[in-house]
N, C-alpha and C positions, 0 to 999 in steps of 0.2 A: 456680487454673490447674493442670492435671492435671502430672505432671512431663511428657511425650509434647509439652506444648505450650509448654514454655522458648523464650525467645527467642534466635532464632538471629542471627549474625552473619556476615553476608555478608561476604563479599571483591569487591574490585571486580573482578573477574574470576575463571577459575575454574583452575587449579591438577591438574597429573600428580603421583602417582610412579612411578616408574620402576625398573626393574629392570635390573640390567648383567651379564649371566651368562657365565660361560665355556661355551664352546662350540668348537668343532673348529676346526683351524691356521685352513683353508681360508675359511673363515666372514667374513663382512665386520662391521666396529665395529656397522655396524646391525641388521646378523642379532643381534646380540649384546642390542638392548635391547627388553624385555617393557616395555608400561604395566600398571602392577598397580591402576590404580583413578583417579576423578577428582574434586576434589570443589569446592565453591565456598560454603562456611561453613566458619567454624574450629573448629566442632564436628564437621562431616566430617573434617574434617584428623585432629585427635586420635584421633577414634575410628579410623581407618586407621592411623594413623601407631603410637598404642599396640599393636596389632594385627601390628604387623613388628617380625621380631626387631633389635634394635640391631647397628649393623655390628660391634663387636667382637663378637658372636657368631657372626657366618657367614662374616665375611672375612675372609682369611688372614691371619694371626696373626704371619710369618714364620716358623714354625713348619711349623705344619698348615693343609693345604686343608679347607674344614671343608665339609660338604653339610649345605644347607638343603631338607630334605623331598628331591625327589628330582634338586638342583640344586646346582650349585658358583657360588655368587654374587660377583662381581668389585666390584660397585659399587652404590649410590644415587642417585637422584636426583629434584630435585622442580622441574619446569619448568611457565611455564603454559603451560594449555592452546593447543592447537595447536601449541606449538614441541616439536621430537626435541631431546635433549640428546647432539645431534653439531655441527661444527664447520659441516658444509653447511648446514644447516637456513637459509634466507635472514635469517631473525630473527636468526640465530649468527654468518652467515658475516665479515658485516664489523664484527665486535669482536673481543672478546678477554675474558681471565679471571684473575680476581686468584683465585692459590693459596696455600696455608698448608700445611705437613707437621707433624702434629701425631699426639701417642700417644694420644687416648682417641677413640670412637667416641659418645660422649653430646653432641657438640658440635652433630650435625647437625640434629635433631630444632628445637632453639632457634634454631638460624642460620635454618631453612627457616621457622620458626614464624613468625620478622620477618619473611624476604621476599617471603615470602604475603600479611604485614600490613601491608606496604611502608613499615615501618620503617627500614629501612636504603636502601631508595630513593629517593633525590631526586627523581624523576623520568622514571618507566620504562623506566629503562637495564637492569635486572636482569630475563635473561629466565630464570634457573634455578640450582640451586645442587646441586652433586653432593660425595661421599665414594668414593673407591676406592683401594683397598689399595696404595698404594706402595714396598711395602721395596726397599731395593736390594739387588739382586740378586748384587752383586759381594761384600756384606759377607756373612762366613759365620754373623754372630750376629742377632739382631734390633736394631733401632737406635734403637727406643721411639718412632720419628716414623715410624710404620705405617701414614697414612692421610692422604691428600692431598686438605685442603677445595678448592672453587673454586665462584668464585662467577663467571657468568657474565653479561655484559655483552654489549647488541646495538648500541653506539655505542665508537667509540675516543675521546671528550675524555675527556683524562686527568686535567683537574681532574674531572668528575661520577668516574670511578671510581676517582681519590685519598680522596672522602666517602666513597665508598658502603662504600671497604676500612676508610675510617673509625668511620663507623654499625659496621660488620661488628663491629671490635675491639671498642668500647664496649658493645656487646649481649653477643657474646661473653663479654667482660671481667665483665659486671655482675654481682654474687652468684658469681661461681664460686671455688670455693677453690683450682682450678689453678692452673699456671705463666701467669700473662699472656700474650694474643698482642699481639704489639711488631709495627709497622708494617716495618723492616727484615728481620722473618721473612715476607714477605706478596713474589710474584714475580709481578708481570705478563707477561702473552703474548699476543700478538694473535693471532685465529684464521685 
């Protein structure tokens, strides 16, 4: 078999990401998000997803606003297809989203990688899973929790998205030499 003819692996449906840009006061959250590509095998994913710089690269740092090519990038995000990762979007509106405030940006690539592979899924409650830069504003120093995961959900039973923040940890958690994420660092919000 040529290498061109690898077997692909399909996702049962097909998968954004998403771009979150800063843009002018005036500008509405939607003006704000670009789709940067679509793909529905996890070999498309990789190859896009290698292909983007990682968010501590281009998101602000609390430090520095950093410019990617000829853009100032706020956020990530990987939804599937047809759903915006905003709060309207009908698939969005009547749920909510378990968030995390964490310091590295290598987490998102792995997290998004499950819920494409609906590993952390029970049950297609997970309509997207986004990263955007956090600090708080009020502190004058950086405060190492620079980047606020969230995983979002298009149903509110809160046992399905007690698992799913569960699956999240344990994927999360597997092989990584970080700090653990602990379920009492994890905040629900409904949308």
């Amino acid at each position: 078999m040529a290498s061109g003819d690898a077997e692909k692996h399909e996702l049962n449906e097909p998968w954004a990401i998403w771009e979150q840009r800063e843009q002018g006061k005036n500008m509405s959250y939607g003006d704000k998000l670009f789709k940067l590509c679509t793909f529905s095998t996890v070999e498309e994913f990789w190859g896009y997803w290698n292909n983007i710089p990682s968010p501590s690269q281009v998101l602000f740092d609390g430090f520095t606003r950093k410019k990617f090519a000829d853009r100032t990038v706020e956020g990530f995000a990987v939804f599937k297809e047809g759903i915006v990762p905003e709060w309207e979007d009908p698939e969005n509106k009547n749920g909510g989203e378990w968030s995390i405030r964490k310091g590295t940006g290598r987490v998102l690539g792995k997290a998004s990688a499950r819920a494409i592979g609906e590993l952390i899924d029970p049950g297609n409650e997970v309509t997207g899973v986004r990263v955007i830069h956090k600090n708080n504003k009020k502190d004058k120093k950086d405060s190492g929790n620079n980047y606020r995961y969230e995983i979002w959900l298009r149903g509110l039973s809160r046992a399905k998205a007690d698992e799913i923040r569960n699956r999240t940890m344990d994927v999360v958690n597997s092989g990584s030499s970080g700090a653990p994420w602990v379920s009492n660092e994890f905040v629900y919000k409904k949308h």
